[in-house]
Structure formats: structure tokens, C-alpha cells
C-alpha positions as CSV (number, residue, x, y, z in Angstrom):
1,X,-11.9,-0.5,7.5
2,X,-13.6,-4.4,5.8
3,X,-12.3,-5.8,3.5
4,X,-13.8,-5.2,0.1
5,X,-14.9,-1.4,1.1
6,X,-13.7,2.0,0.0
7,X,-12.6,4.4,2.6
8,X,-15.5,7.2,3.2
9,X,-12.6,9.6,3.7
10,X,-8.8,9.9,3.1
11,X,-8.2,9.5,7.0
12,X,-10.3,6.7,7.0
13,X,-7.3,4.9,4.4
14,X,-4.8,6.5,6.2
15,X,-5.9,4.5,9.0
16,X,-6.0,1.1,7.1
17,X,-2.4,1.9,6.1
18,X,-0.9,2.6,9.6
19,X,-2.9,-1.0,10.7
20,X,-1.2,-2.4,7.7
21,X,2.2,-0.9,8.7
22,X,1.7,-1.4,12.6
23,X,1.2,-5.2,11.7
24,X,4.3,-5.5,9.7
25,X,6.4,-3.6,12.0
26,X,5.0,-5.7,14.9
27,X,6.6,-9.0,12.5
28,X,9.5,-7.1,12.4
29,X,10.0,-6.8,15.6
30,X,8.9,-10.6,16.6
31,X,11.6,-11.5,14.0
32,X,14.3,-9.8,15.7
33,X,14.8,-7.3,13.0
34,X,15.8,-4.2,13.2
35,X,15.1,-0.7,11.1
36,X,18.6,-1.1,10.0
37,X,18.5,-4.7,9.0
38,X,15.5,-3.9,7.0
39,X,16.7,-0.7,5.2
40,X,19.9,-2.9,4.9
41,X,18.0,-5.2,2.7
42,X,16.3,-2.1,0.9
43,X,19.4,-0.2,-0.2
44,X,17.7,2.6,1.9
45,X,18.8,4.6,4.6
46,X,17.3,3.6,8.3
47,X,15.7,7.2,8.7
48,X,13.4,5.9,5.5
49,X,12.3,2.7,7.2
50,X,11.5,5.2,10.4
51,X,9.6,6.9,8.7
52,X,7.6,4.5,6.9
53,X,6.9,3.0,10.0
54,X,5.6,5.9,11.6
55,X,3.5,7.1,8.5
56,X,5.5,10.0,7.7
57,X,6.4,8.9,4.8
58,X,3.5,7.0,2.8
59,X,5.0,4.5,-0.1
60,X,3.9,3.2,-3.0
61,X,2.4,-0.1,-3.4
62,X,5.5,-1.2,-5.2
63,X,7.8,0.2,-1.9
64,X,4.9,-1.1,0.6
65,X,5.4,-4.9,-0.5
66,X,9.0,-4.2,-0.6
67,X,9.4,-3.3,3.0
68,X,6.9,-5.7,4.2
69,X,9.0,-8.7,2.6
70,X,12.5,-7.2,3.9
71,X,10.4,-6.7,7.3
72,X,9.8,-10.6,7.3
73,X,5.9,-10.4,5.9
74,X,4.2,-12.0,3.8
75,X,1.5,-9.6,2.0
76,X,-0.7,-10.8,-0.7
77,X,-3.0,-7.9,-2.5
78,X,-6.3,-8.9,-3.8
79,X,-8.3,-6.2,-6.4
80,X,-11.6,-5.6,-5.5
81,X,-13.2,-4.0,-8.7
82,X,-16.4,-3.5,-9.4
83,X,-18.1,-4.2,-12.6
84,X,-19.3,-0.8,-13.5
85,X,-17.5,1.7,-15.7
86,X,-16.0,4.6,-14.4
87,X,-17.5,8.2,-15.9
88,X,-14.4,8.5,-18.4
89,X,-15.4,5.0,-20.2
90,X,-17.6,5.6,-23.1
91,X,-21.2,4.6,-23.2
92,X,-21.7,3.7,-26.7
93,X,-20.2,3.0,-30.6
94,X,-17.0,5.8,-31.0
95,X,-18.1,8.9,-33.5
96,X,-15.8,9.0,-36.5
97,X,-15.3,12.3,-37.6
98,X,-16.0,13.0,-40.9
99,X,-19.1,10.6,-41.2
């Protein structure tokens, strides 16, 4: 997936995030690292960090930059928002009831 695009499909973000986790396990690795070391550093069993690794388990943004940094990477997330609404924004002045 480019940068500053939203996936056509949830497989197609699924397979951002196992590039994303690929890279970091790959750092991990070079680093001399291990699962254990890693989930060490978590407070987390080593089965989690498996998991996470293999996509089984898909974390939250919080728990993603978490393990990257244990993992030895450095991650920095950029927002791409768009300047339009979204449909539960209100178009217009609020009605108050009663006028």
C-alpha cells in the first residue's frame, strides 16, 4: 500500500500490517533479539510476541509501537487526514429546541 492512501479492502491493510511487522521482526532479528527478550521487555508472555509476529494476533496502535521499540525499531506515525467532514459532523448552525 503508498503512503498517504486508504486500503481498498481490509486484506489490503492487513497486508500493510504484516510488511510493517515483517520489517520489525527482521530488526529484531538483525539485533540479536529474541521473542523472549522482547516479551521480556513487554511484561508479556513469548507465545504473544509469536503471535504478533505472525499476524495472529493484530495489536493496537498503542501495543504495535510498544513492541516495535522493545523489538529494537524506531516507528514514527504520521496522520494523514483529510480536510472534509465525515457524515456524522453537522453541516450548519445547531437547532435549539424550543425556538
Amino acid at each position: 500500500m503508498r503512503p498517504g492512501r486508504k486500503p481498498k479492502s481490509p486484506r489490503e491493510g492487513s497486508q500493510a500490517l504484516q510488511a510493517l511487522l515483517g520489517a520489525v521482526s527482521a530488526t529484531r532479528r538483525a539485533l540479536g533479539r529474541s521473542q523472549t527478550d522482547v516479551a521480556r521487555a513487554l511484561g508479556i508472555d513469548q507465545s504473544v510476541v509469536a503471535r504478533i509476529e505472525r499476524g495472529a494476533f493484530r495489536p493496537t496502535i498503542g501495543n504495535f509501537l510498544a513492541y516495535a521499540a522493545a523489538a529494537g525499531a524506531e516507528l514514527t506515525v504520521t496522520p494523514n487526514l483529510t480536510l472534509e467532514p465525515g457524515p456524522w459532523v453537522r453541516k450548519g448552525p445547531r437547532k435549539r429546541e424550543g425556538t
